[in-house]
N, CA and C of each residue as an Amber inpcrd file, in Angstrom:
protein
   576
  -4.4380000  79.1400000 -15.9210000  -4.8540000  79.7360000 -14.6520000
  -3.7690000  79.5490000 -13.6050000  -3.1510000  78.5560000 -13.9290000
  -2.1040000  77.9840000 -12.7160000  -1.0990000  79.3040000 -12.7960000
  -0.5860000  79.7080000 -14.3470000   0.7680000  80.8080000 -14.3260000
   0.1340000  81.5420000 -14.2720000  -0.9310000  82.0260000 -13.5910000
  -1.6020000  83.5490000 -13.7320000  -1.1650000  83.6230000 -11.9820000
  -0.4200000  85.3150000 -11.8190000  -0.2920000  85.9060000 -10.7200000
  -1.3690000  85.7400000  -9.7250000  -2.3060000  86.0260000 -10.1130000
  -3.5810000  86.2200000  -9.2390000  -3.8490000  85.4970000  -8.5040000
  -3.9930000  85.5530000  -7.1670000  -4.3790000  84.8620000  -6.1910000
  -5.3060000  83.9150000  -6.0710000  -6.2630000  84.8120000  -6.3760000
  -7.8690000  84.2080000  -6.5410000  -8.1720000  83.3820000  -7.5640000
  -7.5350000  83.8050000  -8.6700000  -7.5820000  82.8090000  -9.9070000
  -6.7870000  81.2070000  -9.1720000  -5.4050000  81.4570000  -8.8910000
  -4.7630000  80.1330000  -8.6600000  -5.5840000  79.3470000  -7.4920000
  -5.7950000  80.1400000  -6.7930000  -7.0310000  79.1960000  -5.6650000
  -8.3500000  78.8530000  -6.2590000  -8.6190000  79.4090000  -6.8320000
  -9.4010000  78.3110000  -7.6530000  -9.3860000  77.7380000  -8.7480000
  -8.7900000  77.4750000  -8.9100000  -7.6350000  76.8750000 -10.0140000
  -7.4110000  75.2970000  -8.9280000  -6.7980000  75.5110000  -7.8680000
  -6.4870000  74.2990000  -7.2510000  -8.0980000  73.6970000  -6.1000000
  -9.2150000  75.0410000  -5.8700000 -10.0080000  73.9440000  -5.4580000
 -10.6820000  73.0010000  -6.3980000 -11.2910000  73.9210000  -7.9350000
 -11.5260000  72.5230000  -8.6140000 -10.8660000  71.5250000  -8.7760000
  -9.1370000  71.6850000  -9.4030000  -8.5870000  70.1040000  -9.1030000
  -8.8660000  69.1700000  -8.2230000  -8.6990000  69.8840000  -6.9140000
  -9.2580000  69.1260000  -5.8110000 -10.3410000  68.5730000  -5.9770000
 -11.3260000  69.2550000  -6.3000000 -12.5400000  68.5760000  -6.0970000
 -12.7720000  67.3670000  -7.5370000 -12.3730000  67.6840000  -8.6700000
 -12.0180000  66.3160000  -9.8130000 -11.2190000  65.4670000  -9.3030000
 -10.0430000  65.5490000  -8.5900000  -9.3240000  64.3750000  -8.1800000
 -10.2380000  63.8150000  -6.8310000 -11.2430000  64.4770000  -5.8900000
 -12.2660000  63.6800000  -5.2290000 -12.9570000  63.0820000  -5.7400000
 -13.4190000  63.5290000  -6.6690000 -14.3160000  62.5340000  -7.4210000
 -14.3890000  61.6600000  -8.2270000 -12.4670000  61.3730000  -8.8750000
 -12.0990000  60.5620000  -9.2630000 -12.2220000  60.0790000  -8.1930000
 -11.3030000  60.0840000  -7.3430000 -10.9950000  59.0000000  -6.0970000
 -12.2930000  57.8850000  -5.7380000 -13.7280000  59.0000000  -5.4630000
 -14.8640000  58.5810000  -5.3530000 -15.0060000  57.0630000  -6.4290000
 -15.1030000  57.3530000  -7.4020000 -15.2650000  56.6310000  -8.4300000
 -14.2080000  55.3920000  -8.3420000 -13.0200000  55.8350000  -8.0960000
 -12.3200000  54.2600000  -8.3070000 -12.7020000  53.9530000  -6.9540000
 -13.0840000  54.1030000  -5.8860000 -13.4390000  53.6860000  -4.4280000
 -14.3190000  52.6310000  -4.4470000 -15.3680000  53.1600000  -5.5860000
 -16.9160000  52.2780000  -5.6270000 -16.3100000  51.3820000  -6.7600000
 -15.3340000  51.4610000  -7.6780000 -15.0360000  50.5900000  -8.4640000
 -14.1600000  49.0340000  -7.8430000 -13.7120000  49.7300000  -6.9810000
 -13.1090000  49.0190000  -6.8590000 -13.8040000  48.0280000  -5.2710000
 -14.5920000  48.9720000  -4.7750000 -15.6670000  48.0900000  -3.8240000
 -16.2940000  46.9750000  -4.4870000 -16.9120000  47.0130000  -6.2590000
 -17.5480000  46.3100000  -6.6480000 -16.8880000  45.2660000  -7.0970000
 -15.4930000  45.4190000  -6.7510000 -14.1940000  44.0090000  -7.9580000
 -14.3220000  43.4560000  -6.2290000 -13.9850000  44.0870000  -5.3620000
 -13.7630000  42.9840000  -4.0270000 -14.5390000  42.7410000  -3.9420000
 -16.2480000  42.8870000  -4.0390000 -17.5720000  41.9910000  -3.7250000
 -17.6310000  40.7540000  -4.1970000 -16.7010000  40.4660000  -5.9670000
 -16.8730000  39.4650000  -6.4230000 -15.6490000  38.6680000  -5.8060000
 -14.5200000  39.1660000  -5.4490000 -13.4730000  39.1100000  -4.8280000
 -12.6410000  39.7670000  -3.7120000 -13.1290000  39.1250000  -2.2330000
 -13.1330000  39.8530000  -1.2040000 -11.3480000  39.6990000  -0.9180000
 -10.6640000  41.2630000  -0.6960000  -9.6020000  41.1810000   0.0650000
  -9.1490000  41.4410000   1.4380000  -8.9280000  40.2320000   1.7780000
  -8.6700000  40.3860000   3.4210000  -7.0910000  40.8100000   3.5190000
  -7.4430000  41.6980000   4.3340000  -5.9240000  42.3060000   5.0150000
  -5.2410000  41.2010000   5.8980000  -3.8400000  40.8720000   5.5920000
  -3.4280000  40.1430000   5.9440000  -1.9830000  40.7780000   6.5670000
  -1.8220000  40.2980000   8.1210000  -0.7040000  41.1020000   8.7080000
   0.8470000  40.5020000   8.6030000   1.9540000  41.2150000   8.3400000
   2.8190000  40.7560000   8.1140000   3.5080000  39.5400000   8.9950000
   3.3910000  39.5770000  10.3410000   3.1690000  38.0760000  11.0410000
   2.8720000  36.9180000  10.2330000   1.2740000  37.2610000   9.8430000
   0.7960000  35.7460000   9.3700000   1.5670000  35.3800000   7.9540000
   1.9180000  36.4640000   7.2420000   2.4630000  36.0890000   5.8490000
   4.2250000  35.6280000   5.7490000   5.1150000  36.2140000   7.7450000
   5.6990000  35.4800000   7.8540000   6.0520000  33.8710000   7.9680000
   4.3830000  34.3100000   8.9560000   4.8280000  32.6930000   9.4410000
   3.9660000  31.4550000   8.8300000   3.6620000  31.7360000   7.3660000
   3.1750000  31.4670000   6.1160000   4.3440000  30.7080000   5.3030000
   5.1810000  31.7170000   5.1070000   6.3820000  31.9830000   4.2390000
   7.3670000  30.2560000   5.3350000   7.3770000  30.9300000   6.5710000
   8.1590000  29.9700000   7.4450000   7.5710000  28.2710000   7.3480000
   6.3280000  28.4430000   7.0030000   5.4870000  26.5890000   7.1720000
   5.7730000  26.2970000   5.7230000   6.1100000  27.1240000   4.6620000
   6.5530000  26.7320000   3.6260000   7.9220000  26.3520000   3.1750000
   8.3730000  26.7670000   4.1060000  10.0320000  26.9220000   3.9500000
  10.4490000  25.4560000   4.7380000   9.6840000  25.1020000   5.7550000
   9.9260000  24.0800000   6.9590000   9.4960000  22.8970000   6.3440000
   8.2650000  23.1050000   5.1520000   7.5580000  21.8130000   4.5450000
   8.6730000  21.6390000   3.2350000   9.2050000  22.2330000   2.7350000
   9.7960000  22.2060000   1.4030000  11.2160000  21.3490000   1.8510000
  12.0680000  22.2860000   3.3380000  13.2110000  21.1530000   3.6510000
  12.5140000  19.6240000   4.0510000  11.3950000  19.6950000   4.6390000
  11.2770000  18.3510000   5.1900000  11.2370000  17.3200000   3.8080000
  10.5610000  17.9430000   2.5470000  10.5160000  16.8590000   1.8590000
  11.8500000  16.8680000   0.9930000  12.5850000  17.9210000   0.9090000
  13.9230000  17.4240000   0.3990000  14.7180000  16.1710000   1.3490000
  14.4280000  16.8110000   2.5320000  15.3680000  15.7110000   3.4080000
  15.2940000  14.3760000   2.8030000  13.7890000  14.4100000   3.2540000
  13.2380000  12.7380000   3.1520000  13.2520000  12.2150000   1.5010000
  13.4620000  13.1090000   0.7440000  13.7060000  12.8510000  -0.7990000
  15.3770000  12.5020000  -0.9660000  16.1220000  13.1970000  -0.5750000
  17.0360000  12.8940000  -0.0930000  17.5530000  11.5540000   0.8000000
  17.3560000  11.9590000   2.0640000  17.2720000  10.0870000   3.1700000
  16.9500000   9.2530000   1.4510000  15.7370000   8.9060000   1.2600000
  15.3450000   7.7750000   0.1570000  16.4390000   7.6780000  -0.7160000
  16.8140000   8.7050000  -1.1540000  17.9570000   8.0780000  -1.9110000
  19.1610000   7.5800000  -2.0380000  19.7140000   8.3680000  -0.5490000
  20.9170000   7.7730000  -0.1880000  20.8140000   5.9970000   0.3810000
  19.2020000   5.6260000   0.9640000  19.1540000   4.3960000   1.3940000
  19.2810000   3.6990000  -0.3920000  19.1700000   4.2270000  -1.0650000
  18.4220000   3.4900000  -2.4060000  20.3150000   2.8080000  -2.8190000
  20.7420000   4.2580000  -2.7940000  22.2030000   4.2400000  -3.0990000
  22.9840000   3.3560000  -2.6880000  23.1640000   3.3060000  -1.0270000
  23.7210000   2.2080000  -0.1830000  22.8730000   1.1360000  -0.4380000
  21.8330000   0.6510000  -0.9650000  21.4570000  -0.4830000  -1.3140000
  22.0340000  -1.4180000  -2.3380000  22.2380000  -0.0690000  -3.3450000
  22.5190000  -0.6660000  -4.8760000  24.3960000  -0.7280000  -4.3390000
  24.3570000  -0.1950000  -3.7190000  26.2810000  -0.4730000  -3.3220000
  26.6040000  -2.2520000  -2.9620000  25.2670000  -2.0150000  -1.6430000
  25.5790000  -3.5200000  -1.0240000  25.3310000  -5.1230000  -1.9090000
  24.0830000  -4.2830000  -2.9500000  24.0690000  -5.2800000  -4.0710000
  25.2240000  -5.8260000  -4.8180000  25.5430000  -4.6200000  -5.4280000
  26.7580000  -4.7050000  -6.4970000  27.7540000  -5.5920000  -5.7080000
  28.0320000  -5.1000000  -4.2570000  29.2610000  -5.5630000  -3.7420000
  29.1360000  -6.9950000  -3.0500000  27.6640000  -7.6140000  -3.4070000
  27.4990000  -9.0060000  -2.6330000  27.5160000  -9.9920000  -4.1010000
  27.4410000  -9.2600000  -5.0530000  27.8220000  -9.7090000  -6.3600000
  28.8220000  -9.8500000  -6.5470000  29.6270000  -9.0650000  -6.8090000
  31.1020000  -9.1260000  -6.8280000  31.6050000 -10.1330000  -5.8670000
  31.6290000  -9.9350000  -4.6500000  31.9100000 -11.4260000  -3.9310000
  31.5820000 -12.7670000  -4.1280000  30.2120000 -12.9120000  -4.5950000
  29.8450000 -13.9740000  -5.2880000  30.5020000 -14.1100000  -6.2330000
  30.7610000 -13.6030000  -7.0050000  31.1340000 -14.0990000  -8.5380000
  32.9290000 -13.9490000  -8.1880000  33.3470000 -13.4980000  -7.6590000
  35.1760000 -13.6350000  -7.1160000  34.8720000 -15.4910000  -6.0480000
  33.9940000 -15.5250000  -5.3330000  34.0900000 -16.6030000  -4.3960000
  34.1280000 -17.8220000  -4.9970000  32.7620000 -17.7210000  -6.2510000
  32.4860000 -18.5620000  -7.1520000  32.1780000 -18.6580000  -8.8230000
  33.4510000 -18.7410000  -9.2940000  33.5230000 -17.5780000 -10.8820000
  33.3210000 -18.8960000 -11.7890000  32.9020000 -19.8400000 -11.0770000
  32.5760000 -20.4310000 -12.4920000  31.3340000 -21.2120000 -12.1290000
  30.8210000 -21.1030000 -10.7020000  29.5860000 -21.6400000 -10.7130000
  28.1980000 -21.2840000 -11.4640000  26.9930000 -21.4840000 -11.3500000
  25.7080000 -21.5310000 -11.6340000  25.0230000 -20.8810000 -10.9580000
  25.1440000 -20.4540000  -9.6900000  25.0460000 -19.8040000  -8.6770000
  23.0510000 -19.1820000  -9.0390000  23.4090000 -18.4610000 -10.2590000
  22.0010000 -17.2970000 -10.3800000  20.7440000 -18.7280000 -10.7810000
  21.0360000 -19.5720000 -12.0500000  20.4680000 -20.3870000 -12.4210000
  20.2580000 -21.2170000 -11.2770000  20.5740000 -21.6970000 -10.3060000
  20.2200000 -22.5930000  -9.1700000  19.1650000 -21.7010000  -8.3370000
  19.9150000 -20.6440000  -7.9470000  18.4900000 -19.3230000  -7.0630000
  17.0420000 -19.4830000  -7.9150000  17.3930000 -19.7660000  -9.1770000
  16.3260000 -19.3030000  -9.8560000  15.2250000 -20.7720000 -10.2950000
  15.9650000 -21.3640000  -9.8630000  15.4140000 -22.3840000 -10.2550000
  14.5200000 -22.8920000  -8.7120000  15.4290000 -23.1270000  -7.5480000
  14.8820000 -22.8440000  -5.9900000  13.8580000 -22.1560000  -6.0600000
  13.2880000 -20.8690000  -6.3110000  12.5010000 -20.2480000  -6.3890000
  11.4800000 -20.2490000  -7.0770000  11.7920000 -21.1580000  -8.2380000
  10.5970000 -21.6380000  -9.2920000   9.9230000 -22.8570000  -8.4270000
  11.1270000 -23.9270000  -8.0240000  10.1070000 -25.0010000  -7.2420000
   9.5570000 -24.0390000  -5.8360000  10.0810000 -23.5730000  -5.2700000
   9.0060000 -22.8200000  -3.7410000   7.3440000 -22.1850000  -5.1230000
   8.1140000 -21.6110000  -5.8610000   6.4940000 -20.7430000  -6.7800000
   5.6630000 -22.0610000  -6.5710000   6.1150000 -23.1090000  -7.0870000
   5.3960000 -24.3720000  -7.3310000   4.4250000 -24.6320000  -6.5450000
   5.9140000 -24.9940000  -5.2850000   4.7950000 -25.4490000  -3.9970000
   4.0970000 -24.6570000  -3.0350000   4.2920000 -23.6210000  -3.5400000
   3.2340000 -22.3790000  -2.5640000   2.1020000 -22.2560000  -3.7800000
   1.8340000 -22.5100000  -4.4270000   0.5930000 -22.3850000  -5.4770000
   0.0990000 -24.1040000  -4.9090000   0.8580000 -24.6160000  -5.1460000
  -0.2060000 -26.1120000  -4.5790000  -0.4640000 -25.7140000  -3.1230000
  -0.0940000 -25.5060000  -1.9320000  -0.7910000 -25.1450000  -0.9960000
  -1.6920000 -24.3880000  -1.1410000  -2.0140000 -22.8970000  -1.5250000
  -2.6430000 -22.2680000  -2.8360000  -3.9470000 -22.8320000  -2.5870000
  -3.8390000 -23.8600000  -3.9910000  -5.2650000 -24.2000000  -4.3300000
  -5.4660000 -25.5660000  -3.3570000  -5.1770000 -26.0890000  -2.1940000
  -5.1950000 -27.0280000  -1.2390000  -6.0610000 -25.6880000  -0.2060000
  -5.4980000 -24.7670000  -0.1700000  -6.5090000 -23.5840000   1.0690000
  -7.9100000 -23.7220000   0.0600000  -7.8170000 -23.0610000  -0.9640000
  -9.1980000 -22.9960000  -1.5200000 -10.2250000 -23.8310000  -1.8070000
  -9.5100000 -25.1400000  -1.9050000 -10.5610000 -26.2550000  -1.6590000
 -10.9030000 -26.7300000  -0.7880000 -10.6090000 -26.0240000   0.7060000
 -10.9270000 -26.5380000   1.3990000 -11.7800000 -25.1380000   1.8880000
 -11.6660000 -24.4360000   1.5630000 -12.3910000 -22.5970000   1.6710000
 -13.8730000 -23.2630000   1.0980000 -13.6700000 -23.8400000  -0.2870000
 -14.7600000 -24.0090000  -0.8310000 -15.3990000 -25.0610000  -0.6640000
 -14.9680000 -26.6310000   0.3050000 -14.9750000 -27.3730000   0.7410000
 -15.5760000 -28.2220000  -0.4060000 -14.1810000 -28.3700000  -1.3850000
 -14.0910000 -29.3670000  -3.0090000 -12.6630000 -30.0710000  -2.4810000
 -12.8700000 -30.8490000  -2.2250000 -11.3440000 -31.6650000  -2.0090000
 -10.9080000 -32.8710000  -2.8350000  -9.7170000 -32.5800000  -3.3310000
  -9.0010000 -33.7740000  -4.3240000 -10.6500000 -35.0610000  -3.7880000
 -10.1400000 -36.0410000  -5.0850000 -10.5970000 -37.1900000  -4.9920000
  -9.8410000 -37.9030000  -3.9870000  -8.7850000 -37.8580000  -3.7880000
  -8.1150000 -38.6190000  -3.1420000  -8.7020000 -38.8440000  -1.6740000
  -8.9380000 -37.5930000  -0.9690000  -9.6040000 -37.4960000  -0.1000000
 -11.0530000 -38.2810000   0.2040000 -11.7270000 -38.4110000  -0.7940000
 -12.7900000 -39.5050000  -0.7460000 -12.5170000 -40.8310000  -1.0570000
 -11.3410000 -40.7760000  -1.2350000 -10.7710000 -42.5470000  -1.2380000
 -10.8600000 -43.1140000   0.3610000 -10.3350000 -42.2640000   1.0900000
 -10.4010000 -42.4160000   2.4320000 -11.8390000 -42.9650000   2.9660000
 -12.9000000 -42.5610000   2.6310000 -14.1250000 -43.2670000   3.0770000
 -14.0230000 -44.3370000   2.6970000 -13.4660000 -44.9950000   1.3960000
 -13.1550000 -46.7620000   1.2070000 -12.4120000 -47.4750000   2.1660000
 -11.5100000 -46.5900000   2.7200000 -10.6710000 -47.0670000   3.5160000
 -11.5280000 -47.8040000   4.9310000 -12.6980000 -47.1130000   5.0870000
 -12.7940000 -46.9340000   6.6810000 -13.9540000 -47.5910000   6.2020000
 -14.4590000 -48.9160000   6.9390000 -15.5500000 -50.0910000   5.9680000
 -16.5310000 -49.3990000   6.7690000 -17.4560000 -49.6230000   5.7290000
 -19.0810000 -48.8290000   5.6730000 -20.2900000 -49.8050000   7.1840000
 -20.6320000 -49.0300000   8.0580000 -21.1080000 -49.8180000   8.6980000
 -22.2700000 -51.0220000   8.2020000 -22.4570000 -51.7080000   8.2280000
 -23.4010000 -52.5860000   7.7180000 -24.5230000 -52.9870000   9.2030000
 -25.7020000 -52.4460000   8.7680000 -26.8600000 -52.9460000  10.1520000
 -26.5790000 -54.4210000  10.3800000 -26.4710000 -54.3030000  12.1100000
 -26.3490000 -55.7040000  12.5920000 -27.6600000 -56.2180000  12.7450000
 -28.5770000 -55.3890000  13.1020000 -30.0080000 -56.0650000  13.3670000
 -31.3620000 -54.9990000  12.5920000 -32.2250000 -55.5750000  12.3850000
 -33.0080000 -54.7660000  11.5650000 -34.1330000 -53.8050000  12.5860000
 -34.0070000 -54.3090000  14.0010000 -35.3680000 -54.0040000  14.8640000
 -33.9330000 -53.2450000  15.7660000 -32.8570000 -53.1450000  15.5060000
 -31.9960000 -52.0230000  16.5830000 -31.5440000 -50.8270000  15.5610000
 -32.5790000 -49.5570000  15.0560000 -32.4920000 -48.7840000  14.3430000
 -31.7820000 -47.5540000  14.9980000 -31.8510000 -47.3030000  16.2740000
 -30.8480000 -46.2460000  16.9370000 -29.2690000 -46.7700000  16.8350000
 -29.1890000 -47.6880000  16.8650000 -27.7760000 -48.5240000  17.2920000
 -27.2040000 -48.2650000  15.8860000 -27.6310000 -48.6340000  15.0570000
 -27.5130000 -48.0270000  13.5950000 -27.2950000 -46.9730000  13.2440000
 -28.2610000 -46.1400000  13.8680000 -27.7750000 -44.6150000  13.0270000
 -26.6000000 -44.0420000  14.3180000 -27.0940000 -44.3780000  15.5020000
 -25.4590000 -44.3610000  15.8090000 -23.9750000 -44.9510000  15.6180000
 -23.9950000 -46.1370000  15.1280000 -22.9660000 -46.5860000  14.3650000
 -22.2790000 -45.8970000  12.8410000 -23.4320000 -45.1620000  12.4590000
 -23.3310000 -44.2620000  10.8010000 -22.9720000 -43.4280000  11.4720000
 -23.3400000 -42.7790000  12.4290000 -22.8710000 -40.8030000  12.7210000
 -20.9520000 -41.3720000  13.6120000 -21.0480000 -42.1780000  14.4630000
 -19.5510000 -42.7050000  14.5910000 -18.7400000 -42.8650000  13.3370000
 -18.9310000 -43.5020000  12.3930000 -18.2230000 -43.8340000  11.3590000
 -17.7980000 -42.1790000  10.7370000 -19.1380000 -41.6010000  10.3980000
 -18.7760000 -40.4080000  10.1170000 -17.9380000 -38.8930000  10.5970000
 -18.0630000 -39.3910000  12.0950000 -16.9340000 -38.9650000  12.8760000
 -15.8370000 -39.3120000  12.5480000 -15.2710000 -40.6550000  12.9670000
 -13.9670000 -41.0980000  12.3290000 -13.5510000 -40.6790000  11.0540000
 -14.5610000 -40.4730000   9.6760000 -14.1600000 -40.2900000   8.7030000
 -13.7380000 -38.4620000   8.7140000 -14.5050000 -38.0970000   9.7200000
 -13.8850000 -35.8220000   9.2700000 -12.6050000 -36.0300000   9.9350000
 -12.9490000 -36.6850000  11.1270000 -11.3490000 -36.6150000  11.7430000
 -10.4330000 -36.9080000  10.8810000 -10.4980000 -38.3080000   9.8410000
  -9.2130000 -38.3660000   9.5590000  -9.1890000 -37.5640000   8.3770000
  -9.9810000 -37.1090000   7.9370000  -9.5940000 -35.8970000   6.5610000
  -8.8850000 -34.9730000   7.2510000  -9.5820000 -34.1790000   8.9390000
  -8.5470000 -33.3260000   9.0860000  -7.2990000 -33.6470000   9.4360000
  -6.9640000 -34.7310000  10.1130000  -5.4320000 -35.1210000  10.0400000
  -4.6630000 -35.3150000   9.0060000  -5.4020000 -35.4630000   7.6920000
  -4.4720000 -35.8930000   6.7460000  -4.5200000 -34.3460000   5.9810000
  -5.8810000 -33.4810000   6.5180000  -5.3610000 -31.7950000   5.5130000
  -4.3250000 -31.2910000   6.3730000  -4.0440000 -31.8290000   7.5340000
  -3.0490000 -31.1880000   8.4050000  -1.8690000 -31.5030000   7.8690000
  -1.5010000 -32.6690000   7.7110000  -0.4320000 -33.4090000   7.5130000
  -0.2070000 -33.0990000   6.0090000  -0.8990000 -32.6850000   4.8350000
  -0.7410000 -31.8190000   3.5540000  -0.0430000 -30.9400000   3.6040000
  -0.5840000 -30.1110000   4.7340000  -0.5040000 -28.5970000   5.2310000
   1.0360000 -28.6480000   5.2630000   1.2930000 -29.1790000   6.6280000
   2.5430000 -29.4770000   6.9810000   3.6750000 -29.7920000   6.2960000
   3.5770000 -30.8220000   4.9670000   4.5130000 -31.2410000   4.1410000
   4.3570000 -30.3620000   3.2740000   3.3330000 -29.1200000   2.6550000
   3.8880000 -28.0410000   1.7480000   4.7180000 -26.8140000   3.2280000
   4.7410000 -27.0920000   3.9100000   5.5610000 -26.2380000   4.9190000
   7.0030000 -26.3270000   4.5730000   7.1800000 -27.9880000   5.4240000
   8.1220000 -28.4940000   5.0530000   9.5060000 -27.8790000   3.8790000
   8.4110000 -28.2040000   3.1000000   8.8780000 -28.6360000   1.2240000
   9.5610000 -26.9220000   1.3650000   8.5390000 -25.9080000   1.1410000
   8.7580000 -24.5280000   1.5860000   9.7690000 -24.1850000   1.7970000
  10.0990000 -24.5280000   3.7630000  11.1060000 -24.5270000   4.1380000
  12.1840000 -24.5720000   3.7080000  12.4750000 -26.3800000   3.3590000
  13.4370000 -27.0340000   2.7740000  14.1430000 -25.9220000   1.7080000
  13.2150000 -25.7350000   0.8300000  13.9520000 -24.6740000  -0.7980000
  14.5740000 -22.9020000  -0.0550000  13.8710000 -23.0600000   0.9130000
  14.4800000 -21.2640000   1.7120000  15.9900000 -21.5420000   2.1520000
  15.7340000 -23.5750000   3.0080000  17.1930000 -23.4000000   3.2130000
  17.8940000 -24.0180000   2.0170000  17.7240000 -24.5970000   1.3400000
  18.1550000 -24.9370000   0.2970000  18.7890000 -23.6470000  -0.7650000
  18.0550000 -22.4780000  -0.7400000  18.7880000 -21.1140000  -1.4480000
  19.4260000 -20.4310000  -0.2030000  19.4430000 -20.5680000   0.8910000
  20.4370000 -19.8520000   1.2190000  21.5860000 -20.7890000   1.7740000
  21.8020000 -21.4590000   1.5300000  22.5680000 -22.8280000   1.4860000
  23.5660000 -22.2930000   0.5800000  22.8380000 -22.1930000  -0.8730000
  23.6360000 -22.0760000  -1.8370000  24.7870000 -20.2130000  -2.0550000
């Protein structure tokens, strides 16, 4: 119909096409209404998909940077290592040097684990025996009179005063000498 001269023929010739390619159209219209119902597409303007593109671009350098920064600190670390080694071992090439650090550091492990379990017994309020030796120390009141019974139990609650006090002076004075000790091995390795 299309190579036919005739006027009338080719015009209608092209309104039915027309009207099959409407009604295709029709058809993929509703087809495709029913795929975005399960999956809605929002129009999105080239602005936002710039400045999309741009928060991705801005987040991706930031973490190279900082992936980057980390490693160059990691780098200059392992430099300053190597090179405080090397000085050590040129300063002092036939000492002991690592075995002494290491050994310093085993006695501090020591005495920071005995302070350690010195906090927890007193957290849990279980204290060495030693600590109850101290009540031998400090003589047990003995009643002076049998008809002065206040004078008595105030003489027991005194005694028992004296006796917390001096436990806490002497957990202080524990305290203090694992400080000490502590101390001592920090300067004692960097001494060395």
């Amino acid at each position: 119909m299309a190579r036919s001269h005739d006027f009338l023929v080719c015009q209608q010739y092209l309104i039915n096409y027309l009207e099959h390619v409407k009604q295709q159209m029709e058809q993929y219209k509703l087809k495709l209404s029913q795929q975005s119902a399960l999956c809605p597409i929002l129009p999105v303007s080239f602005d936002r998909i710039n400045r999309c593109l741009q928060e991705f671009v801005d987040s991706e350098q930031n973490y190279l940077s900082k992936r980057n920064q980390n490693q160059l600190i990691t780098f200059k670390d392992n430099l300053e290592n190597k090179a405080l080694y090397e000085s050590i071992r040129r300063r002092y090439p036939t000492s002991n040097i690592p075995n002494q650090l290491l050994g310093i550091r085993q006695k501090q492990a020591e005495i920071w684990e005995e302070q350690l379990m010195l906090e927890m017994r007193i957290l849990c309020q279980f204290l060495s025996p030693n600590f109850d030796d101290l009540e031998r120390f400090i003589s047990p009141v003995m009643p002076i009179s049998m008809n002065n019974e206040q004078r008595n139990i105030r003489l027991k609650n005194e005694r028992l005063r004296i006796i917390q006090e001096a436990k806490r002076q002497w957990l202080h004075l524990f305290m203090t000498a694992y400080e000490i000790n502590y101390k001592s091995m920090i300067y004692n390795m960097n001494k060395c």
